[in-house]
ZAZATI-877396 format. One record per residue (C-alpha): residue in one letter; x negated, y, z negated. Coordinates in nm, 4 decimals, always signed. Layout:
BEGIN
<resn A	c1 X	c2 Y	c3 Z>;
...
***
This chain:
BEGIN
<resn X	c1 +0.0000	c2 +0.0000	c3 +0.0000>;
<resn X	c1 -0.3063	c2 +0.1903	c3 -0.0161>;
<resn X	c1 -0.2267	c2 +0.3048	c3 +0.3625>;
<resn X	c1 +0.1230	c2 +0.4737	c3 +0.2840>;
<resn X	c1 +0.1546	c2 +0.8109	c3 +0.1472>;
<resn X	c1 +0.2489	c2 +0.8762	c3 -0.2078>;
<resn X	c1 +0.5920	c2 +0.8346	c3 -0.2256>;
<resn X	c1 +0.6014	c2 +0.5186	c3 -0.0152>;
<resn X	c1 +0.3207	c2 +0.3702	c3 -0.2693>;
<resn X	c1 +0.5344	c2 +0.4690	c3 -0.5386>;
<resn X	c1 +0.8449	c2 +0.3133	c3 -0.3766>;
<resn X	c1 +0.6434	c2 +0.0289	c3 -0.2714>;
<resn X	c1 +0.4993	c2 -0.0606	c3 -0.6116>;
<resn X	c1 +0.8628	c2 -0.0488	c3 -0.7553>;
<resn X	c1 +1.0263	c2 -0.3036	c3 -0.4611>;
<resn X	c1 +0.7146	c2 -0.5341	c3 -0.5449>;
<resn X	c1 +0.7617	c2 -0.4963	c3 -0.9493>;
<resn X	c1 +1.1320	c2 -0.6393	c3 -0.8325>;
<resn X	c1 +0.9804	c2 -0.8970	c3 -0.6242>;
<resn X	c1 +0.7365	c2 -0.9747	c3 -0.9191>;
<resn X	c1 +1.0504	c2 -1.0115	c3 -1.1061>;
<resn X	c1 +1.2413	c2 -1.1838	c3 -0.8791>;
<resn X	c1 +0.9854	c2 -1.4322	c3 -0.9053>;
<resn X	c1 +0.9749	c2 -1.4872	c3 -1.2547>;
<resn X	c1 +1.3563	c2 -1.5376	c3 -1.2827>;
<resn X	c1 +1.3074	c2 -1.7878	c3 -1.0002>;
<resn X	c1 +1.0684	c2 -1.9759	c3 -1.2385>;
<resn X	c1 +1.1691	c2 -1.9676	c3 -1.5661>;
<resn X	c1 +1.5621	c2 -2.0058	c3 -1.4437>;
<resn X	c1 +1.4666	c2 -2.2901	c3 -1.1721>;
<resn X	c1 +1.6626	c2 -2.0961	c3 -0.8801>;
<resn X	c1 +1.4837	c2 -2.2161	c3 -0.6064>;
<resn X	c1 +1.6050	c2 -1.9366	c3 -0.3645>;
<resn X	c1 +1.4380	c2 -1.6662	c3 -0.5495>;
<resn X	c1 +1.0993	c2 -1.7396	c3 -0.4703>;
<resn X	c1 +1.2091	c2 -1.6609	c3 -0.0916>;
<resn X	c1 +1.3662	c2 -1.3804	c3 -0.1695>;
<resn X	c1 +1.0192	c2 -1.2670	c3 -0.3795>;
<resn X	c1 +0.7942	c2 -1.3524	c3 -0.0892>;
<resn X	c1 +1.0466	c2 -1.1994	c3 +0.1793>;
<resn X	c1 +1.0484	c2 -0.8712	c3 -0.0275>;
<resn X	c1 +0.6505	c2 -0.8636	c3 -0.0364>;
<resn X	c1 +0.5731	c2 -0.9414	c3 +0.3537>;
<resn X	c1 +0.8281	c2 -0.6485	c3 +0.4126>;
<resn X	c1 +0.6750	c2 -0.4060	c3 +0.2034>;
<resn X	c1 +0.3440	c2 -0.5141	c3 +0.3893>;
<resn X	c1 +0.5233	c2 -0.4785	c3 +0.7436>;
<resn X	c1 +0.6882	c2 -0.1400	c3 +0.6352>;
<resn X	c1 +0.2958	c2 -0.0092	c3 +0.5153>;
<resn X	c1 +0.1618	c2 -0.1501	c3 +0.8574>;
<resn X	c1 +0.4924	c2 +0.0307	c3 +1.0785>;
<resn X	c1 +0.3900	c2 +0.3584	c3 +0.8736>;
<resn X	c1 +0.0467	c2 +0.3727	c3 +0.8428>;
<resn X	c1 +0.0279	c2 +0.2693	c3 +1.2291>;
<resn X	c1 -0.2345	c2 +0.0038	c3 +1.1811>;
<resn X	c1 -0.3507	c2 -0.0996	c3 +1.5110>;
<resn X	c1 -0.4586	c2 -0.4438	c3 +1.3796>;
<resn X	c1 -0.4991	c2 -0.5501	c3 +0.9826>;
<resn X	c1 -0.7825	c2 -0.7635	c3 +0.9427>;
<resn X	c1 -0.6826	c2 -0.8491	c3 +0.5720>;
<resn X	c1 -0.3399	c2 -1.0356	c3 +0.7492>;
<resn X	c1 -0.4719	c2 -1.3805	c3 +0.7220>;
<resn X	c1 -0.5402	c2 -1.2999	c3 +0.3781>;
<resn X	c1 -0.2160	c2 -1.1523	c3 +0.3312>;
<resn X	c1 -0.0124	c2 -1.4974	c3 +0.5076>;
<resn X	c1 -0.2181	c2 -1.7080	c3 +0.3152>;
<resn X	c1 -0.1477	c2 -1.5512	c3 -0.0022>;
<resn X	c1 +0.2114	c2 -1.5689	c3 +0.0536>;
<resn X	c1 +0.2460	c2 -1.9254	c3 +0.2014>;
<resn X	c1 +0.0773	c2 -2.0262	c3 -0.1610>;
<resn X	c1 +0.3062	c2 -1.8309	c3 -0.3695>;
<resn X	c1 +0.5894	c2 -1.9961	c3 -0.2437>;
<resn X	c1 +0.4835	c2 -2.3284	c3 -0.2105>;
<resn X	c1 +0.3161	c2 -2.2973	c3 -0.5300>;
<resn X	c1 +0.6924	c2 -2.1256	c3 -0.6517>;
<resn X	c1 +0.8409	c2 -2.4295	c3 -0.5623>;
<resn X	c1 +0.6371	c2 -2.6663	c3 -0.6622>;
<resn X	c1 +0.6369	c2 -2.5382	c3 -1.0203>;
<resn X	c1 +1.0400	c2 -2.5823	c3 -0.9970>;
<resn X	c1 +1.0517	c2 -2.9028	c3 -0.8363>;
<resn X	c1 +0.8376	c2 -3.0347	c3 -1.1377>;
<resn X	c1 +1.0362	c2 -2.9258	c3 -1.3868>;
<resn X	c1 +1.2577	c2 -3.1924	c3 -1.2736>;
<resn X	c1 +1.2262	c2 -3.5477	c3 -1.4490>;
<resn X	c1 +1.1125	c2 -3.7553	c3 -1.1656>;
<resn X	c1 +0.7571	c2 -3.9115	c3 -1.2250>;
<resn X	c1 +0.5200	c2 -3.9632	c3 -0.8860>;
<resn X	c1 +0.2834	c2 -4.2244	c3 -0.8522>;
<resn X	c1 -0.0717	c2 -4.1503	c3 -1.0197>;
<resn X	c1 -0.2559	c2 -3.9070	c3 -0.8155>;
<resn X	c1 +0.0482	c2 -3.7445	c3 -0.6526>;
<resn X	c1 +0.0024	c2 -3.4108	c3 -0.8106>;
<resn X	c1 -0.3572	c2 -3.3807	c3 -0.6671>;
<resn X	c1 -0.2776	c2 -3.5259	c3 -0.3259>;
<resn X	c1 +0.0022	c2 -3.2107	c3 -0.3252>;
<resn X	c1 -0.2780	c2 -2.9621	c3 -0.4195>;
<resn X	c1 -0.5615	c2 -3.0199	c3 -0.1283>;
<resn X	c1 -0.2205	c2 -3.0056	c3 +0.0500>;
<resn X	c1 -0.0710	c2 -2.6844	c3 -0.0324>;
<resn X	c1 -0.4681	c2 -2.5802	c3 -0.0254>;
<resn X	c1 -0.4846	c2 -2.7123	c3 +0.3608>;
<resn X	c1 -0.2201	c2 -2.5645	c3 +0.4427>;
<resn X	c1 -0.3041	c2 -2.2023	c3 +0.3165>;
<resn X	c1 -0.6682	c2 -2.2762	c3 +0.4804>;
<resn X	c1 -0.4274	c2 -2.3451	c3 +0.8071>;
<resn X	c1 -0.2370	c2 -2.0735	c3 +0.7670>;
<resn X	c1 -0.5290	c2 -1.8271	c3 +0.7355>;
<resn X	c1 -0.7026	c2 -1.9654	c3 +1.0356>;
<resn X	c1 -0.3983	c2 -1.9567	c3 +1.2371>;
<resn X	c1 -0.3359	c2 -1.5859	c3 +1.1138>;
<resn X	c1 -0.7344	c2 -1.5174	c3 +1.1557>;
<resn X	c1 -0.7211	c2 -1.6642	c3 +1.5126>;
<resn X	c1 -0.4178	c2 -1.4911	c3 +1.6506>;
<resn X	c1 -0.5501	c2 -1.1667	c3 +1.5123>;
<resn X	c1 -0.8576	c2 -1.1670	c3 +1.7145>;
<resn X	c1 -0.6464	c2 -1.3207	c3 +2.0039>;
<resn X	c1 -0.4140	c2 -1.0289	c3 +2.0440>;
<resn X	c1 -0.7509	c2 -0.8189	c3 +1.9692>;
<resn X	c1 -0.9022	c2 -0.9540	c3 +2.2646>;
<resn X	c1 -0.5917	c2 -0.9087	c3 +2.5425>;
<resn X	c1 -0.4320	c2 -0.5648	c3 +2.3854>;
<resn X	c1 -0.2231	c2 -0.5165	c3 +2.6688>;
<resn X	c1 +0.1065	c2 -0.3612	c3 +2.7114>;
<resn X	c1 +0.3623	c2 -0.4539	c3 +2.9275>;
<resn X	c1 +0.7708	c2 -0.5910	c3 +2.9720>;
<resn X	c1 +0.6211	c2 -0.9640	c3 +2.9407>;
<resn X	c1 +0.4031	c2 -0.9597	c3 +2.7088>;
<resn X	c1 +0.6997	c2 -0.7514	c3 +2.4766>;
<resn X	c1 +0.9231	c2 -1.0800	c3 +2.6158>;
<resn X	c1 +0.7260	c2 -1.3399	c3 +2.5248>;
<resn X	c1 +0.6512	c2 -1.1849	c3 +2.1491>;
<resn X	c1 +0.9967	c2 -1.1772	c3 +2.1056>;
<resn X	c1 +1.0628	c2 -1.5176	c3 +2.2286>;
<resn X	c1 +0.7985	c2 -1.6282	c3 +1.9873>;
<resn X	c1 +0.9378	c2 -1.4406	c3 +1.7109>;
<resn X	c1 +1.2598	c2 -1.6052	c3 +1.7532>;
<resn X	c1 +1.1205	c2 -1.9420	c3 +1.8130>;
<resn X	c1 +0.9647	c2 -1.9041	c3 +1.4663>;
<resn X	c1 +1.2589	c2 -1.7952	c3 +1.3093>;
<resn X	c1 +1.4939	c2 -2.1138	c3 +1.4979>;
<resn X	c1 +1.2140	c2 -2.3505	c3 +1.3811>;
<resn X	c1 +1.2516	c2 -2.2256	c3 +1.0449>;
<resn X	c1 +1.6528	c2 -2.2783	c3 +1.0401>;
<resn X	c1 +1.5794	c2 -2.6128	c3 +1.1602>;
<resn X	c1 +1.3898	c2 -2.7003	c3 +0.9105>;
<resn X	c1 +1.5547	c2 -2.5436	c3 +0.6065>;
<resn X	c1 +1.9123	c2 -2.7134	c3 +0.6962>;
<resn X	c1 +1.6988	c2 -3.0931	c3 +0.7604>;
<resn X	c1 +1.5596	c2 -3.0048	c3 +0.3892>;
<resn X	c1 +1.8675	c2 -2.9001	c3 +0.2840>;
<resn X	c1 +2.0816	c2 -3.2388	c3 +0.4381>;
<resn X	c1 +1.8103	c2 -3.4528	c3 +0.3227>;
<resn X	c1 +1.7891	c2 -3.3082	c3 -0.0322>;
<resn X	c1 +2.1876	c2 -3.3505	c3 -0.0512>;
***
């Protein structure tokens, strides 16, 4: 938030002391949908600093998508095992280097597109197209994959 002027830090550090909160409630109440609604609220306060500070490119983004792909799986995880159900020995550290691999993925995919759309940088009608495309391939994939949790965990 460093990027944003004064009142946008101070409006900033206020939506992300709710998030913060948010997040708390999601853990000590065990509702699940909370920790989304934490890590939503944080990547949009990030997106809203980049759209006003006019950040051609953010090199701390990987960081940034890493960070929040471990809150939440780490959020959920931390519900899930409040839960009485007992895994085989070793589960709990199998799960870790997971959720670890995964944020190492995350960053490199992050870290990788970054210098990707710093190498083309060009603006046209198709490249806008296939961004959005993208965007809402991302957003069907993650529909997809919330209601086949959601059926499965019913």
């Amino acid at each position: 938030m460093a990027r944003g002027g004064d009142a946008f830090q101070a409006a900033g550090i206020r939506v992300v002391g709710l998030a913060f909160l948010a997040l708390v409630a999601a853990l000590v109440l065990s509702w699940p949908g909370f920790v989304a609604v934490a890590a939503a609220t944080v990547g949009g306060v990030y997106g809203t600093e980049l759209a006003i500070a006019d950040a051609p490119l953010d090199v701390a983004a990987p960081a940034v998508a890493a960070g929040l792909l471990l809150s939440v799986e780490l959020g959920y995880w931390s519900i899930e095992e409040r839960g009485g159900w007992k895994g085989e020995a070793g589960d709990s550290l199998r799960r870790g280097a997971f959720v670890a691999l995964l944020a190492a993925g995350a960053a490199l995919v992050a870290a990788t597109l970054l210098a990707l759309v710093d190498a083309v940088r060009t603006t046209s009608l198709a490249i806008d197209l296939v961004g959005a495309t993208a965007a809402a391939g991302v957003l069907v994939a993650v529909l997809v994959l919330t209601r086949a949790q959601s059926s499965s965990g019913s």
